[in-house]
Backbone bond lengths (Angstrom), bond angles and torsions (degrees), N, CA, C in turn:
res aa  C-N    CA-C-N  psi(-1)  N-CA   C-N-CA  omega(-1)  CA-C   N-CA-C  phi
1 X - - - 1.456 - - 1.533 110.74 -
2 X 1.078 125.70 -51.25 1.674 160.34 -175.13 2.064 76.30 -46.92
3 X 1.070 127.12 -69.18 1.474 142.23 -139.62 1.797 109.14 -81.00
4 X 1.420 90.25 -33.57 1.514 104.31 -176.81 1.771 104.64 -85.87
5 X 1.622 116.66 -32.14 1.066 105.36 164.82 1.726 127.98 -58.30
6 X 1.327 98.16 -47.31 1.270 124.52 175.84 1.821 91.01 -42.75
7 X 1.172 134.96 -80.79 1.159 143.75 -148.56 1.985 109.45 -61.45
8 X 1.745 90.14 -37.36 1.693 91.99 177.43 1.580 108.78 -69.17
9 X 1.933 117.86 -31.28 1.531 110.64 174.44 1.178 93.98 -59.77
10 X 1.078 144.02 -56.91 1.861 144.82 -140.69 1.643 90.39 -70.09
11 X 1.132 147.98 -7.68 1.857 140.29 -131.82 1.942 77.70 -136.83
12 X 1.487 103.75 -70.94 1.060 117.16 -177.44 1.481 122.46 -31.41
13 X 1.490 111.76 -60.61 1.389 118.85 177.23 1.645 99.57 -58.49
14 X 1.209 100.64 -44.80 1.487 83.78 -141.64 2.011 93.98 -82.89
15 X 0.940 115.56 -34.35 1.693 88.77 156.61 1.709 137.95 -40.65
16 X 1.420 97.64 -38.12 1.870 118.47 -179.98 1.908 72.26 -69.30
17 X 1.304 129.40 -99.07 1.458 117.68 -163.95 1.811 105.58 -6.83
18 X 1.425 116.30 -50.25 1.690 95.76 -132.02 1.652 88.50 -103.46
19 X 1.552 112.23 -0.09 1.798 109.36 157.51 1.549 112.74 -91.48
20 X 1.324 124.23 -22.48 1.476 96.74 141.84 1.216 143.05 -91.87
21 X 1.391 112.06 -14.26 1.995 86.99 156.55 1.678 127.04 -85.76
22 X 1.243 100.43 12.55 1.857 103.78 149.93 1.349 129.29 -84.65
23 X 1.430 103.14 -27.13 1.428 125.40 175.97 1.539 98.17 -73.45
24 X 1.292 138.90 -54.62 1.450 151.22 176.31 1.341 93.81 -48.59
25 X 1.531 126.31 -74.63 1.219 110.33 -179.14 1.618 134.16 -49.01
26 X 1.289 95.02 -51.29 1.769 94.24 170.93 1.214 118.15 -45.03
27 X 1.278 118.82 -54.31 1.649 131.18 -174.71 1.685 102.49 -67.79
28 X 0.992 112.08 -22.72 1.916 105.92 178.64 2.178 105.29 -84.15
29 X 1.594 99.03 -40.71 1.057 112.57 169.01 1.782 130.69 -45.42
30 X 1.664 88.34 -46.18 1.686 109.86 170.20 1.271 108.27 -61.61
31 X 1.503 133.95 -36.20 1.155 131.83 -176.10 1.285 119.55 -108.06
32 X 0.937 121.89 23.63 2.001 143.49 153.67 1.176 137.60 -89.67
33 X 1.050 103.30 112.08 2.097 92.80 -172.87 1.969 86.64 -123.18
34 X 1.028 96.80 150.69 1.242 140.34 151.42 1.266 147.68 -66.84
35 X 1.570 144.43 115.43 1.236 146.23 156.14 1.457 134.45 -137.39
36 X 1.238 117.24 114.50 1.547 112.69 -162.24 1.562 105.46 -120.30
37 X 1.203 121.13 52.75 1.172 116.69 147.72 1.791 134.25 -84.62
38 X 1.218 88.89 164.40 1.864 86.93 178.12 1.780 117.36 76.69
39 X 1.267 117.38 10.29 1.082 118.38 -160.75 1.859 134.33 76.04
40 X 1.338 94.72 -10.15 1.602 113.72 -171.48 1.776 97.62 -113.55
41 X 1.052 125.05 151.37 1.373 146.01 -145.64 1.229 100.58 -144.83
42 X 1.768 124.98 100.50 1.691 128.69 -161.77 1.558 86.90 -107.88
43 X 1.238 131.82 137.52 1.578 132.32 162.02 1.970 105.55 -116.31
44 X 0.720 96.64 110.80 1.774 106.26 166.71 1.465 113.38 -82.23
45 X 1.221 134.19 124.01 1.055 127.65 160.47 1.499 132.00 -134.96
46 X 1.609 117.59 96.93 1.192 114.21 -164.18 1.507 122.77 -54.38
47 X 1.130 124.66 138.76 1.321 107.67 -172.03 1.691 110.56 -122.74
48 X 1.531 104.75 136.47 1.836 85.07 -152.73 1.461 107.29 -91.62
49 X 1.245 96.39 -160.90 1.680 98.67 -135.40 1.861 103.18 -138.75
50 X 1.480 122.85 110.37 1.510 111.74 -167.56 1.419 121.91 -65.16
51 X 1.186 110.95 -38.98 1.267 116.50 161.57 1.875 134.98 -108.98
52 X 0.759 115.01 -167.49 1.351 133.56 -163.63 1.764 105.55 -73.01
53 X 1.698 85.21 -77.49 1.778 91.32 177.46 1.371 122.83 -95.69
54 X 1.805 119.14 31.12 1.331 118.99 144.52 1.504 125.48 -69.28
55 X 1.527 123.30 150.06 1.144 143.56 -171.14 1.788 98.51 -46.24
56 X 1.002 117.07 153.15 1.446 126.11 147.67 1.345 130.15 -88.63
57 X 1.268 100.16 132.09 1.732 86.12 -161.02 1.634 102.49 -136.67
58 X 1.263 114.05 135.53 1.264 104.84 -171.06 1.876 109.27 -123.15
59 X 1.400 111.48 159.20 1.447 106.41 177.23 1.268 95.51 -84.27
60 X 1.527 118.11 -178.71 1.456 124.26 -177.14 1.565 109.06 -169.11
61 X 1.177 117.77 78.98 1.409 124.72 -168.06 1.656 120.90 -102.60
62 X 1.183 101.76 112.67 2.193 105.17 -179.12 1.263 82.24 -92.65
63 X 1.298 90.79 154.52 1.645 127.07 167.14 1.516 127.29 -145.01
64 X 0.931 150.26 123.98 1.407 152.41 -161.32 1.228 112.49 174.25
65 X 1.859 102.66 145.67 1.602 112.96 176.41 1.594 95.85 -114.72
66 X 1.533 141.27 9.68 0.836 113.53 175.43 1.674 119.15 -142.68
67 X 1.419 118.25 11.08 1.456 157.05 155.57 1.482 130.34 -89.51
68 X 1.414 110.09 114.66 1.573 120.13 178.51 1.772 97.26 -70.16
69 X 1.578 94.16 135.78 1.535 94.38 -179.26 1.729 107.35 -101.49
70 X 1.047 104.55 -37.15 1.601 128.51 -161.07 1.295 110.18 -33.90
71 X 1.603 113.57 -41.36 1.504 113.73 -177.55 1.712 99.08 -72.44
72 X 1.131 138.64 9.32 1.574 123.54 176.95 1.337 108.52 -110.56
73 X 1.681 93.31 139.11 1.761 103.78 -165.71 2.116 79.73 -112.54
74 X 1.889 97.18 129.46 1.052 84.10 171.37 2.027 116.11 -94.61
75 X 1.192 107.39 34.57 1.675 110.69 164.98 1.266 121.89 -82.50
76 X 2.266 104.14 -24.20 1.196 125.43 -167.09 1.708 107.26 -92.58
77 X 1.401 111.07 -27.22 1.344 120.73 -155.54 1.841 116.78 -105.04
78 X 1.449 94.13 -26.40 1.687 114.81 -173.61 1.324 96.04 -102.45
79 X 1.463 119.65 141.83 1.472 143.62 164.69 1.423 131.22 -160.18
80 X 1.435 113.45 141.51 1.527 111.93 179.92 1.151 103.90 -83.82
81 X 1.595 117.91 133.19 1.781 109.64 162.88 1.283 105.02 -105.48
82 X 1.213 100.01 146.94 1.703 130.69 -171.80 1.776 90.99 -76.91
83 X 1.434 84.89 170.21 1.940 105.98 172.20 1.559 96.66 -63.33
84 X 1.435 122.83 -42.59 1.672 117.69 -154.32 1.923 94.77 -87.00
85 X 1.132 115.90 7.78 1.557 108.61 -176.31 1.820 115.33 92.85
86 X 0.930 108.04 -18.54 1.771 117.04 -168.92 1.733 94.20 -87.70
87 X 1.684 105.76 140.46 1.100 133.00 -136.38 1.502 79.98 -115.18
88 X 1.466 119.46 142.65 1.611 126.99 -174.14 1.320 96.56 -137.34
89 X 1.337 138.39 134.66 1.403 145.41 171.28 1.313 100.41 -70.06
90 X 1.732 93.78 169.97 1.448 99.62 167.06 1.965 107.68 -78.74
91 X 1.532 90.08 175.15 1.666 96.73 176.59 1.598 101.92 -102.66
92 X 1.531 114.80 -6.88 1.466 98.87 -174.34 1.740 93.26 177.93
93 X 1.576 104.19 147.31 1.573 114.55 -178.60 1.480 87.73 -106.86
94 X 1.467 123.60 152.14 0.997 143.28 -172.85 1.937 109.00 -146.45
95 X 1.572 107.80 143.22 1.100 108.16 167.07 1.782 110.94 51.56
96 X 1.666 126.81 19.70 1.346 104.30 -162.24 1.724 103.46 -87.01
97 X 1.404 117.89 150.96 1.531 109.03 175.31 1.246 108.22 -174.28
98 X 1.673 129.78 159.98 1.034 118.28 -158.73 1.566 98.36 119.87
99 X 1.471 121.72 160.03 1.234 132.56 -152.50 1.394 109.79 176.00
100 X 1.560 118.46 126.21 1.146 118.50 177.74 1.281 125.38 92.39
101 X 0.956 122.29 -102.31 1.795 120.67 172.92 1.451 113.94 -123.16
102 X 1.384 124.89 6.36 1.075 116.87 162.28 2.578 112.90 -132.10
103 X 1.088 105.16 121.83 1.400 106.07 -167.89 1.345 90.37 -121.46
104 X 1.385 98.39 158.10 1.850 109.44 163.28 1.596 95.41 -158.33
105 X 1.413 100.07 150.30 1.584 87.50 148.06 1.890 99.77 -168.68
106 X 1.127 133.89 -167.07 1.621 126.68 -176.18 1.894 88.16 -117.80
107 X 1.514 95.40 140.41 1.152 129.59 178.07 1.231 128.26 -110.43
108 X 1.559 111.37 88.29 1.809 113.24 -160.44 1.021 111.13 -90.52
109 X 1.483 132.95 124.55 1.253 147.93 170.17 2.125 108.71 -82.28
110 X 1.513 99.04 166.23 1.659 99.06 158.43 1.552 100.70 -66.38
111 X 1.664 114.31 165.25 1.334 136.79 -175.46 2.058 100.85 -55.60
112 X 0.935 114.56 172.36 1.792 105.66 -162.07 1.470 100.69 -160.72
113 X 1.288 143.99 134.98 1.633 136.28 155.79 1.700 98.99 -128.45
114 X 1.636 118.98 157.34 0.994 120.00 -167.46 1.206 112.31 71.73
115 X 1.816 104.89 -171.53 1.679 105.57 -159.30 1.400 100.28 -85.97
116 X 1.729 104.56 147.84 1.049 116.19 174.88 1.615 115.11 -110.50
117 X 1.147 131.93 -179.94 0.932 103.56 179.86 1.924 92.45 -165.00
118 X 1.195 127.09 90.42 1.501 136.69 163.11 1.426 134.36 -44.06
119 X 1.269 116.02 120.27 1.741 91.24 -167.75 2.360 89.47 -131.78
120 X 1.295 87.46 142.38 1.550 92.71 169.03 1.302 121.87 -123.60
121 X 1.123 112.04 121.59 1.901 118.46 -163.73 1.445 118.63 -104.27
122 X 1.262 104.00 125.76 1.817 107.45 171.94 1.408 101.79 70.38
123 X 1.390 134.69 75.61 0.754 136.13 168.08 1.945 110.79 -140.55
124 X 1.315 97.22 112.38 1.990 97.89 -173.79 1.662 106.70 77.89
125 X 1.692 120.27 26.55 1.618 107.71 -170.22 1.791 116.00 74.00
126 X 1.289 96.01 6.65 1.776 87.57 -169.84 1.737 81.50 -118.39
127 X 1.955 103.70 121.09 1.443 102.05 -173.03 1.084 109.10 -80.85
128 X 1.994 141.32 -15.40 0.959 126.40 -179.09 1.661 109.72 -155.31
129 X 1.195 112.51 135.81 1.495 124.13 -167.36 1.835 91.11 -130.91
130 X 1.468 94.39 130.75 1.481 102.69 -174.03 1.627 105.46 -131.95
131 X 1.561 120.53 140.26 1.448 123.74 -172.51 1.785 100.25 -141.89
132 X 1.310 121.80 123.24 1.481 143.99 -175.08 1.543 96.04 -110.08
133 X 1.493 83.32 150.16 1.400 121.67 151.91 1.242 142.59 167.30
134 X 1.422 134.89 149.57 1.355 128.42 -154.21 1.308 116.51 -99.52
135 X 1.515 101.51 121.78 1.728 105.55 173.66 1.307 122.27 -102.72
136 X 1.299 109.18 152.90 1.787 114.09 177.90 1.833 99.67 -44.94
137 X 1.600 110.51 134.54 1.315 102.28 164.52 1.765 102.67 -94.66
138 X 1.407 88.36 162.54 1.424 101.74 -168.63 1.548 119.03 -51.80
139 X 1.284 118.09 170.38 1.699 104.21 -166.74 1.778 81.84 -124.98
């Protein structure tokens, strides 16, 4: 009896485990957009943020089997656009790594509320790849 309990905690947890890393996924999923033009495969992934006036920081993932990535600096290639259209660099590359045909790295912007809206340029002949999304505006 003692053993079978033992076995339903062991079942138990580990289901609660495997609804949150679906929940992890969905919620990473919600904040991923996509673009596969040019042969190269751009993934954005906002990554959220505990407070208010922390940085924005975004993932930034190439992918390709048939494009050299190496020559792209993503400080040169990633930008926030403003409401007025004017293009703002990042403040800092984070975590970037990878080589060859596949790169990633996180792309920190100043702190941000409301929609944002990411754009990546010249990358595979495709001059502009653009990724949205809406943030709480500030209270």
């Amino acid at each position: 009896m003692k053993n079978a309990r033992i076995c339903l905690s062991w079942a138990g947890a580990l289901g609660i485990l495997m609804v949150l890393a679906v929940n992890a996924i969905a919620a990473d999923s919600a904040l991923s957009r996509e673009d596969r033009q040019g042969g190269v495969t751009v993934t954005a992934t906002l990554l959220p943020s505990v407070a208010a006036d922390e940085p924005l920081r975004v993932k930034v993932v190439l992918d390709t089997h048939s494009v050299g990535l190496d020559d792209l600096a993503f400080e040169r290639i990633v930008a926030l656009r403003t409401a007025d259209g004017s293009d703002v660099p990042p403040v800092a590359i984070e975590a970037a790594k990878g080589s060859g045909h596949h790169r990633e790295a996180v792309v920190v912007f100043e702190a941000k509320r409301g929609p944002v809206l990411i754009v990546v340029k010249n990358v595979a002949g495709v001059a502009e790849r653009s990724f949205s999304w809406e943030l709480p505006s500030a209270r």
